[in-house]
KENUSE-881792 format. One line per field, with one value per residue (C-alpha): chain; residue number from 1; x, y, z. Coordinates in Angstrom, 3 decimals, padded with zeros to 6 digits. Layout:
# residues N
unit <- [A_...];
pos <- [NUM_...];
c1 <- [X_...];
c2 <- [Y_...];
c3 <- [Z_...];
***
This chain:
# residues 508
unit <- [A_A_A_A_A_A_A_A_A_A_A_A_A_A_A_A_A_A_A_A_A_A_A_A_A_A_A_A_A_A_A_A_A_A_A_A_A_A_A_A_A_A_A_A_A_A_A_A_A_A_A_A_A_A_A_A_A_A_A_A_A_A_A_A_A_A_A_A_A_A_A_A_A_A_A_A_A_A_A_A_A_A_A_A_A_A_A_A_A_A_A_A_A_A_A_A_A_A_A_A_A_A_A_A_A_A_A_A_A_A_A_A_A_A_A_A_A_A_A_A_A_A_A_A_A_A_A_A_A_A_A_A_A_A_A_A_A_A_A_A_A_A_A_A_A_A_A_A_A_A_A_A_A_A_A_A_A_A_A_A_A_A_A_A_A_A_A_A_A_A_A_A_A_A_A_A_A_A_A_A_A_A_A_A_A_A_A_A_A_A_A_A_A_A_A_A_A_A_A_A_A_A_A_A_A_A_A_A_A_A_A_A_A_A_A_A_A_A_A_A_A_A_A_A_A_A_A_A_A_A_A_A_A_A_A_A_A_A_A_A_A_A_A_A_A_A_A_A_A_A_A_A_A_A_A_A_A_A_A_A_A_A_A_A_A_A_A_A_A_A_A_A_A_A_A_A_A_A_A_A_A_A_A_A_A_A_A_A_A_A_A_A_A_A_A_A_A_A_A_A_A_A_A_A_A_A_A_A_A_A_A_A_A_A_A_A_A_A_A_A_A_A_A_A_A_A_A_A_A_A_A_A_A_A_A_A_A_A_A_A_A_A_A_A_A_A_A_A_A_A_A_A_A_A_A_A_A_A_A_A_A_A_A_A_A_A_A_A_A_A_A_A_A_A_A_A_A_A_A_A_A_A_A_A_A_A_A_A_A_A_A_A_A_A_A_A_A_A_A_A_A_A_A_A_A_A_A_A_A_A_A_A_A_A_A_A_A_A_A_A_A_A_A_A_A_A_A_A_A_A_A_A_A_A_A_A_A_A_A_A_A_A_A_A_A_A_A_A_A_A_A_A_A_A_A_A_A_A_A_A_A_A_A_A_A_A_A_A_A_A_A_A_A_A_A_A_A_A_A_A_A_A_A_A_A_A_A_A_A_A_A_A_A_A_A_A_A_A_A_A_A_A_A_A_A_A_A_A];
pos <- [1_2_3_4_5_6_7_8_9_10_11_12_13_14_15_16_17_18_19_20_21_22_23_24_25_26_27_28_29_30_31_32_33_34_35_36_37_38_39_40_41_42_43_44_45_46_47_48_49_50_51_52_53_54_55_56_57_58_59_60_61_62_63_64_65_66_67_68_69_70_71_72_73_74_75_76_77_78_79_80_81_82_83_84_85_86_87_88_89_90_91_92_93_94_95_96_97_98_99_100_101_102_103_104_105_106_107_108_109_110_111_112_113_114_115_116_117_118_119_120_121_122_123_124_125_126_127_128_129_130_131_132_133_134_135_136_137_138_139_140_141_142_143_144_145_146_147_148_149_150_151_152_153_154_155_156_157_158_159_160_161_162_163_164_165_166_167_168_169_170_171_172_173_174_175_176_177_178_179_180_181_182_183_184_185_186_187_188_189_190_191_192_193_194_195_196_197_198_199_200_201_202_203_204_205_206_207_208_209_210_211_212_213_214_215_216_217_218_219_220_221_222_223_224_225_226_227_228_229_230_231_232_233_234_235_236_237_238_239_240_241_242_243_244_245_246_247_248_249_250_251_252_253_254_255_256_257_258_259_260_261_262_263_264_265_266_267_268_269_270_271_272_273_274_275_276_277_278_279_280_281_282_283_284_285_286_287_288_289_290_291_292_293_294_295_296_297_298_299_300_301_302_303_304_305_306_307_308_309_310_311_312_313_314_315_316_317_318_319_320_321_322_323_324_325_326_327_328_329_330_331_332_333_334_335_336_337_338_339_340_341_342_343_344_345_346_347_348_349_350_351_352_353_354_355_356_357_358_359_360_361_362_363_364_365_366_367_368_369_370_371_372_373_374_375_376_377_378_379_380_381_382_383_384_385_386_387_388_389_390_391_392_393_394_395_396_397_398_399_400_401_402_403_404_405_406_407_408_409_410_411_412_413_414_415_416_417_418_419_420_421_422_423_424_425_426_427_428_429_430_431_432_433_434_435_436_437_438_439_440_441_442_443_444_445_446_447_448_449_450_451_452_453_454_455_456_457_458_459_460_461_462_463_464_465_466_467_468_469_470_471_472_473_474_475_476_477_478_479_480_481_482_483_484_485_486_487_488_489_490_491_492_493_494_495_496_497_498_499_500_501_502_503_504_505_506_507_508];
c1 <- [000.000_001.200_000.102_-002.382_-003.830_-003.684_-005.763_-008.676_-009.331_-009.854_-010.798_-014.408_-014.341_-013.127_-015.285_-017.528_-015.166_-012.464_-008.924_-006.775_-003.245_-000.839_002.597_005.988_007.836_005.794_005.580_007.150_009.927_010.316_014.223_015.750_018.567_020.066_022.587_025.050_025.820_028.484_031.730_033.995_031.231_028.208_028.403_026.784_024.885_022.436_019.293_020.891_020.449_018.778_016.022_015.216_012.943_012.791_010.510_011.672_009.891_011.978_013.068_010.293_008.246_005.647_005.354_005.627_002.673_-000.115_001.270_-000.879_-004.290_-004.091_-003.369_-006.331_-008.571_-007.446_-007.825_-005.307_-001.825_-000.928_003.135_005.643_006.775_010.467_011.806_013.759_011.311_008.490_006.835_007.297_004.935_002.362_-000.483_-001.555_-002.499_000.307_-001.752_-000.227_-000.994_000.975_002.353_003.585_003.056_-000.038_-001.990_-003.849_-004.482_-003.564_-000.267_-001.427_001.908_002.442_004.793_007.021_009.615_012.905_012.046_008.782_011.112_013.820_011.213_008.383_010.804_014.052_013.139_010.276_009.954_013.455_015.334_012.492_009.857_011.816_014.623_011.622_010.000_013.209_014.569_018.286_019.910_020.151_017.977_015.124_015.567_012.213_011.982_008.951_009.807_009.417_006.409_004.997_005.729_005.005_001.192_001.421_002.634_000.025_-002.915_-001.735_-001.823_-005.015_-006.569_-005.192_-007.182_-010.159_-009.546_-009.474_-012.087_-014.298_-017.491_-017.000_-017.373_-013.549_-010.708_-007.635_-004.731_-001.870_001.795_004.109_004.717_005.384_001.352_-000.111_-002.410_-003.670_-006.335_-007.858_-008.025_-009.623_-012.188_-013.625_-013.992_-015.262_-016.348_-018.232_-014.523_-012.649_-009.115_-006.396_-002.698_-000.106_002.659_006.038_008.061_007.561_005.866_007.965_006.282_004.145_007.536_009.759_006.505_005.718_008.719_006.968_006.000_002.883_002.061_-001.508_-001.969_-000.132_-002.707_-005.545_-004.437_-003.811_-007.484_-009.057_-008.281_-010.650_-008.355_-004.020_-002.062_001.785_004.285_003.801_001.122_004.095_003.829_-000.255_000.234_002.486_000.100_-002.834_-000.890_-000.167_-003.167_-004.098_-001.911_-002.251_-005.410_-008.930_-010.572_-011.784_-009.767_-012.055_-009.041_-011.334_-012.013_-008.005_-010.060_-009.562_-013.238_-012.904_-015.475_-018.029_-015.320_-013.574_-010.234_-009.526_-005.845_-004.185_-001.132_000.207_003.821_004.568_007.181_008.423_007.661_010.191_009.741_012.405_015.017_014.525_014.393_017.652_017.737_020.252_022.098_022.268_024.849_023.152_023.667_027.156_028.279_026.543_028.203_031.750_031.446_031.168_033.418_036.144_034.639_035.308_038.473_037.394_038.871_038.316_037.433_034.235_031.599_030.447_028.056_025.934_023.452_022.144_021.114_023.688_021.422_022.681_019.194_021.072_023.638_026.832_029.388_028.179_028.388_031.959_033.179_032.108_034.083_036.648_036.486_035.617_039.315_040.899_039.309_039.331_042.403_042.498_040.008_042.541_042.595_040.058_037.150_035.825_033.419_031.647_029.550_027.396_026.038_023.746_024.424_020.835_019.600_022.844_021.625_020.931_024.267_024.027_023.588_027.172_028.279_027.958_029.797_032.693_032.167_032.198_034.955_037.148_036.264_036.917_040.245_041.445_040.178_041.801_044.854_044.647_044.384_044.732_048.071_048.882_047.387_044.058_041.516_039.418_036.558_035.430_033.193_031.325_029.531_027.212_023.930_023.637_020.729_018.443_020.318_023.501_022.096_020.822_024.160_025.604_023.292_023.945_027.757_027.290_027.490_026.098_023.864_024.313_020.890_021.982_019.181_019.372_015.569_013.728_009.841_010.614_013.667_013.362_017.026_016.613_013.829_015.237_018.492_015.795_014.206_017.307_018.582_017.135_019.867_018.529_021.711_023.333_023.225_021.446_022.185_019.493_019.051_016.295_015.045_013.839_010.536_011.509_013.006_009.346_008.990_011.852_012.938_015.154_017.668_020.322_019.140_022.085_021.682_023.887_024.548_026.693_029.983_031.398_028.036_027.814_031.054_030.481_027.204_029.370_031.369_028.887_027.117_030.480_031.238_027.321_026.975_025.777_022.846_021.992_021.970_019.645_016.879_017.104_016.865_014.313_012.083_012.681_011.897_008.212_007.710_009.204_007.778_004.231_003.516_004.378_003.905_000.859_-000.895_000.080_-001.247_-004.309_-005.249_-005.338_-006.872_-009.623_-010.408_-010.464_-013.338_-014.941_-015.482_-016.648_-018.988_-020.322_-021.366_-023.625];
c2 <- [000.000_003.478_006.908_007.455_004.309_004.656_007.896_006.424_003.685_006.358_009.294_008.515_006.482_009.672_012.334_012.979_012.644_014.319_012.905_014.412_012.587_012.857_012.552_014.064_014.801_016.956_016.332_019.981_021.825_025.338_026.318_030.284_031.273_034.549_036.009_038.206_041.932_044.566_042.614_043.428_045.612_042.904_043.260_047.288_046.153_043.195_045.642_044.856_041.104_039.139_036.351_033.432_030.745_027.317_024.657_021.130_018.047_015.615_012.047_009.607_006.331_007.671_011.153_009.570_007.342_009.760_012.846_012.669_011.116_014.359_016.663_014.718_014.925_017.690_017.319_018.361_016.877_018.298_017.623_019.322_022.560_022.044_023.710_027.292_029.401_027.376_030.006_032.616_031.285_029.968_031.541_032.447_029.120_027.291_026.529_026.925_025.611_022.377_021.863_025.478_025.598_024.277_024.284_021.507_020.497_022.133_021.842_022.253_022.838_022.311_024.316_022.814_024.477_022.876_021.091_019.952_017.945_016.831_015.248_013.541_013.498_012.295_011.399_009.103_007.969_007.643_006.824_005.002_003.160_003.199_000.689_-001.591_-002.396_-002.820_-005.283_-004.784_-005.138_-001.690_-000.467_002.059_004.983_005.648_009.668_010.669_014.106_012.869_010.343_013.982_015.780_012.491_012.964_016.756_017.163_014.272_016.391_019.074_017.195_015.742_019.515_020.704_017.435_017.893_021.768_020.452_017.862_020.545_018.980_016.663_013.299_012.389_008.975_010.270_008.513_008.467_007.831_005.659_005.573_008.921_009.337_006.836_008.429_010.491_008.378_008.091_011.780_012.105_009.155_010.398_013.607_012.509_009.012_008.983_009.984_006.987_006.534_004.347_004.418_002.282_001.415_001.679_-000.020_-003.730_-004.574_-006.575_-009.536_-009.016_-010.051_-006.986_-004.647_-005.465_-003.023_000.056_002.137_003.491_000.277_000.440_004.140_003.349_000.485_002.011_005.200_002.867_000.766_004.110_003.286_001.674_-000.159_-000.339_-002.042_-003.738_-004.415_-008.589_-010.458_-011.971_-007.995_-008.447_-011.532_-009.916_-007.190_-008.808_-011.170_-008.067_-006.445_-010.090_-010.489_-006.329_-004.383_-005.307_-006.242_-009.117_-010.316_-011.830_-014.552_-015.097_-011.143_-010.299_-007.908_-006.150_-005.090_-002.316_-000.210_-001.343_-000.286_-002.579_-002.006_-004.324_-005.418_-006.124_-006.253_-004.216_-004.636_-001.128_-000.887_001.441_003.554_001.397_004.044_006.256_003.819_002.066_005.174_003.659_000.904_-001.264_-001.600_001.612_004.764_006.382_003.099_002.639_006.407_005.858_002.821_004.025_007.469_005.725_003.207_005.877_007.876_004.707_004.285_000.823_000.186_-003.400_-005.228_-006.210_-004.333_-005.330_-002.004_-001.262_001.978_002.879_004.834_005.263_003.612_000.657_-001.543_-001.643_-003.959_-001.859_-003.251_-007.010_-006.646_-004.923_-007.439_-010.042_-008.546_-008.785_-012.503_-013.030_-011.459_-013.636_-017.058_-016.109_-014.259_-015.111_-011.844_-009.484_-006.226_-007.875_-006.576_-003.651_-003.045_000.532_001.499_004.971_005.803_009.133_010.371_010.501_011.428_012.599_014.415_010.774_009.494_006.055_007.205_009.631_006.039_004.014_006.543_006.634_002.533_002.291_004.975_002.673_-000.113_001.150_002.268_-001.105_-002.881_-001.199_-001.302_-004.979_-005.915_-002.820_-001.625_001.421_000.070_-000.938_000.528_-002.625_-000.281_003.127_004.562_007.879_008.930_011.474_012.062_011.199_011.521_009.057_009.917_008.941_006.398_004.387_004.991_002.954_000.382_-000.424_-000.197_-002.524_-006.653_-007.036_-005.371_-005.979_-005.788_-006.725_-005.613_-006.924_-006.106_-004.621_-003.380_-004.163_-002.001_-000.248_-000.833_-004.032_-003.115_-000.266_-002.031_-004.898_-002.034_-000.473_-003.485_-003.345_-005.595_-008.424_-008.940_-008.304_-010.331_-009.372_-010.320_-010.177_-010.003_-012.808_-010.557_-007.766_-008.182_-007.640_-011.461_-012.790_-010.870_-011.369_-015.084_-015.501_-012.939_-014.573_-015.104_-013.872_-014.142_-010.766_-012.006_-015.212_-013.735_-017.101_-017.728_-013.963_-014.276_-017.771_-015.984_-013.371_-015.837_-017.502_-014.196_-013.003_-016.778_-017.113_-017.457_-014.689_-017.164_-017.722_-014.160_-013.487_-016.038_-015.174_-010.915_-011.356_-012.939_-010.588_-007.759_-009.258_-009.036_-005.524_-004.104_-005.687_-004.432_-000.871_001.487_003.087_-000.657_-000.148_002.883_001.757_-001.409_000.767_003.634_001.218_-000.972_002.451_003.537_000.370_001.139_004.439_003.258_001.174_003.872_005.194];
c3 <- [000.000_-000.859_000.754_-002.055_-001.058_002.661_001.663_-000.325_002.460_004.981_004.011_003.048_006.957_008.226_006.599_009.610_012.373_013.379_013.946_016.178_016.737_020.307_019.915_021.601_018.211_015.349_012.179_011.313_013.183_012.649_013.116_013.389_011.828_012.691_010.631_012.819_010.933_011.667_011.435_014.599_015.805_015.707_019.217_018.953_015.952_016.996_015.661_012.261_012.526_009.814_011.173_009.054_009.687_008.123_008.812_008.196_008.161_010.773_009.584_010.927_010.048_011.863_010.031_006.742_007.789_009.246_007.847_004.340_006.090_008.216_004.848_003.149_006.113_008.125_012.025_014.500_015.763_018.974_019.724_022.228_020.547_020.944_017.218_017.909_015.990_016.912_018.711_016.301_013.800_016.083_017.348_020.766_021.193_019.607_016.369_013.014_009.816_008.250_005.527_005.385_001.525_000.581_004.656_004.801_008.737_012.331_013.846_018.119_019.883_023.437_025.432_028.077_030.487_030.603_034.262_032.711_029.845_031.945_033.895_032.201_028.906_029.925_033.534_033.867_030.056_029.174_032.379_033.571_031.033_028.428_030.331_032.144_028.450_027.241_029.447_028.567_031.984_032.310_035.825_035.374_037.639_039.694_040.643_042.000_041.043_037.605_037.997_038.915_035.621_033.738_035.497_034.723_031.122_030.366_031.804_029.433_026.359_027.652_028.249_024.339_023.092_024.497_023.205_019.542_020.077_021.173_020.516_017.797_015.980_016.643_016.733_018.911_017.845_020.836_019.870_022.187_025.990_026.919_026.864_029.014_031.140_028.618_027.095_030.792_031.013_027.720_027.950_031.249_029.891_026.551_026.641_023.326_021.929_019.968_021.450_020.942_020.910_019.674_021.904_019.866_022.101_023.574_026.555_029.147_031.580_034.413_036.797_035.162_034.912_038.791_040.060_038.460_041.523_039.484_037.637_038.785_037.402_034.279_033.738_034.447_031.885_028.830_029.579_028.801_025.448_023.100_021.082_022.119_019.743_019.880_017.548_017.997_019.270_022.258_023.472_023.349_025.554_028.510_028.524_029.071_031.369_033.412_033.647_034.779_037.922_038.756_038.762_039.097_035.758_033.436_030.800_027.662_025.794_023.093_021.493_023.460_025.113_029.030_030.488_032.913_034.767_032.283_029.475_026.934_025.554_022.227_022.429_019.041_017.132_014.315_013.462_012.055_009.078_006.948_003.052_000.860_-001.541_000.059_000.076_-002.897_-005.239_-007.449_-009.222_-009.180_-012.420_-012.700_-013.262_-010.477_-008.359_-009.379_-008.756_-005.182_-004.047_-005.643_-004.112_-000.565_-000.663_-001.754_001.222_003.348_002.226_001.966_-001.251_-002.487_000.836_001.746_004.068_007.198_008.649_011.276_011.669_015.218_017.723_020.364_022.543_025.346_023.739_020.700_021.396_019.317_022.290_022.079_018.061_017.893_020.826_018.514_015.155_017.366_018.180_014.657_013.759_016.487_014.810_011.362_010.275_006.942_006.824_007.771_005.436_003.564_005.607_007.353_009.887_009.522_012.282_012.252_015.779_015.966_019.130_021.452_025.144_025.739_029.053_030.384_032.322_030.818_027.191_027.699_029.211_026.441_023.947_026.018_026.012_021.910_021.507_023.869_022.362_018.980_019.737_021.335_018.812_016.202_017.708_018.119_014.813_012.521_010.889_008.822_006.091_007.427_010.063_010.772_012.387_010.874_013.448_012.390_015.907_014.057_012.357_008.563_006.079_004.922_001.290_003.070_004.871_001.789_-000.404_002.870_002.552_-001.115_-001.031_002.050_002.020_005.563_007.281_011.268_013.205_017.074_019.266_022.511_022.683_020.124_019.452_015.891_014.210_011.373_010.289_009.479_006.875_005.263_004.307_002.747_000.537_-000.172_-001.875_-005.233_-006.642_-004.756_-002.626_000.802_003.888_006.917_010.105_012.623_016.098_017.561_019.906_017.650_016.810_012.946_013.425_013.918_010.001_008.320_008.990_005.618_007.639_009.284_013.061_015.718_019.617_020.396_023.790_022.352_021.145_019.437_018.098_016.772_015.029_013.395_011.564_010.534_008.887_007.295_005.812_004.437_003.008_001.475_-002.440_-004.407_-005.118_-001.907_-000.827_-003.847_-002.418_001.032_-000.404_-002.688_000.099_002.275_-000.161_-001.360_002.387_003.290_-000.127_000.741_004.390_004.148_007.397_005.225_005.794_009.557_009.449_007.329_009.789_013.068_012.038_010.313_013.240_015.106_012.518_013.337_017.218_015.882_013.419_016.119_018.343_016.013];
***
């Protein structure tokens, strides 16, 4: 399914209603630029400053998913207001028009003070519920300080949605666990209001859920929803098992249903992907392709050797240590591959306010530098580590000039990566190497399966991805692309948003 498609399935479903989606990041960020005047004397001269705003539409799945059902039927997406000239071209109310050139919904912008982020942003969703879903041995931090934003700043957003509802026909759409009181707020408030909210990240067992301090109010906010959805239906299963053994309600197995003070919440699962058209705009064959793939292996210096890579977040769920610790053993068993490989890991830096996160960068640069000196000499760098930000452009050249694609999640909702390197690979080859424990694994099967915590094991399947025929790499790609290319994140997008027209449609 495309975004035309996605379109024409809803927007006759969603004529009458009113659609207002909740998330923390918008789907436009307005930036200022001020250019300084006066040379030696700018500092006498700041009246003579130049101001220029640009609005920029900031890389996400999610964006590229719901961003043309809102332009084709309008409705409201209220998001923290965090862009530098934000404020400048919103109104009183934080309202301003999206997309800037051709206005075709409302952008609702919610203001936060720096304590208010720290703490229901970085505190209690990032330092907190992001490490208990995540389960990768790294211990949430439990601030009550925060837990008290958290309720705040979700209040707020609650308030601003029953603003835009006002008093219409309308499906609120809530992004992700930063929000999960809101849908309480806004069903008691409005409980002929459709809501449900997909949780982007995966949903650990009732045992690791049980040390959440607020685990019954957490509960209780999501079972305002009428319909939550997961990435897998394994996520479904510890949620309802939770519920189960924590709060006071009846759980129907048949429907996966919760019933709670005479409301139901539908529990489903909707493994969210990604719009293959922006990674699989060259085909492979090409001039285009081969000017790509030349220009960044000479950027590589990689020469003639082949390409291991990996593209992350510098985040500790992502497993970069365990992977580079297990290049390394791969070295020490197999050095027949010296100088004739090269491991290329790009790590956009992330939550760098959050101890653990500034942690783990100083972990990879060390371990980048003692493994290169291990094994490298001057005439070969076995790891080329680029700890920055790179374009989806860039991103994609990497992919193609790549052989194998390294996906080592030590838990994972689902991961993104492993799909756009699939899409990306319009020449039917490449090897990717995939974590079990991302949900993508329970998808993409032909990949080759790694448990990141298993160094010998890890470097074997290296091995055996940089030994595989061309022929064999072709079958395992081209499965992997009719699956990629046939569940796009506009059939996501189409699936919950339809089932969510069905409670409506029920109501009336």
């Amino acid at each position: 399914m495309t975004s035309v498609d996605l379109v024409r399935t809803l927007e006759d479903r969603l004529q009458d209603t009113k659609l207002i989606v909740v998330a923390n990041r918008q789907p436009y960020m307005h930036t200022k630029h001020t250019t300084h005047r006066g040379g030696a004397l700018r500092w006498l001269l700041r009246q003579r400053d130049k101001v220029r705003i640009t609005c920029t539409r900031p890389a996400s799945g999610l964006v590229t998913a719901l961003d043309p059902v809102m332009q084709a039927c309008g409705g409201t997406w209220v998001a923290h207001g965090n862009g530098t000239g934000d404020r400048d071209v919103s109104d009183s109310r934080g309202r301003v028009a999206v997309p800037p050139e051709r206005p075709k919904y409302s952008l609702r912008r919610v203001w936060l003070k720096p304590v208010e982020e720290d703490g229901y942003y970085y505190g209690l969703s990032n330092n907190a519920l992001w490490p208990l879903c995540h389960i990768a041995y790294a211990r949430p931090t439990f601030n009550e300080g925060d837990w008290q934003h958290y309720v705040a700043v979700n209040r707020r957003f609650a308030d601003v949605v029953l603003e835009e509802i006002a008093g219409s026909r309308a499906i609120v759409f809530v992004q992700d666990y930063h929000y999960a009181l809101l849908p309480r707020y806004v069903k008691t408030a409005r409980p002929d209001a459709v809501v449900c909210q997909f949780w982007h990240i995966p949903w650990p067992n009732p045992e690791a859920f049980r040390i959440l301090p607020w685990q019954g109010e957490v509960l209780d906010g999501l079972l305002g929803n009428d319909l939550l959805g997961f990435h897998l239906q394994y996520h479904c299963n510890n949620f309802l098992e939770t519920v189960d053994r924590t709060i006071e309600a009846r759980i129907d197995q048949e429907t996966f249903s919760v019933h709670r003070g005479g409301h139901r919440t539908a529990i489903r699962p909707y493994p969210i992907s990604i719009d293959p058209s922006i990674w699989n705009d060259v085909p492979a064959g090409t001039a285009t392709w081969s000017r790509e793939v030349d220009a960044t292996r000479r950027r590589l210096c990689a020469g003639d050797r082949r390409i291991v890579m990996g593209v992350d977040r510098l985040d500790y769920t992502k497993g970069i240590p365990d992977r580079l610790q297990a290049f390394d053993r791969f070295l020490d068993r197999y050095p027949e591959w010296r100088n004739k490989v090269v491991f290329v890991q790009v790590g956009s830096p992330t939550r760098d306010q959050l101890d653990r996160y500034r942690d783990l960068s100083r972990e990879v640069d060390e371990l980048v530098t003692r493994i290169n000196t291990r094994h490298g000499d001057t005439d070969w760098t076995p790891i080329i580590y680029r700890r920055e930000h790179h374009a989806p452009k860039e991103v994609a050249a990497l992919y193609r000039a790549s052989d194998v694609c390294v996906v080592s999640s030590l838990h994972d909702g689902m991961n993104l990566v492993a799909k756009e390197f699939v899409a990306a690979r319009t020449d039917n080859n490449g090897i990717l190497v995939l974590s079990r424990f991302a949900g993508a694994a329970r998808e993409l099967p032909e990949a080759l399966l790694v448990n990141p915590f298993a160094p010998d094991e890890f470097a074997e399947t290296i091995q055996t991805a940089l030994k595989m025929s061309v022929a064999e790499a072709g079958r395992r790609m081209r499965s992997l692309r009719a699956h990629v290319c046939g569940h796009t994140v506009f059939d996501w997008a189409a699936r919950v948003l339809s089932d969510a027209c069905d409670v409506a449609d029920a109501r009336v």
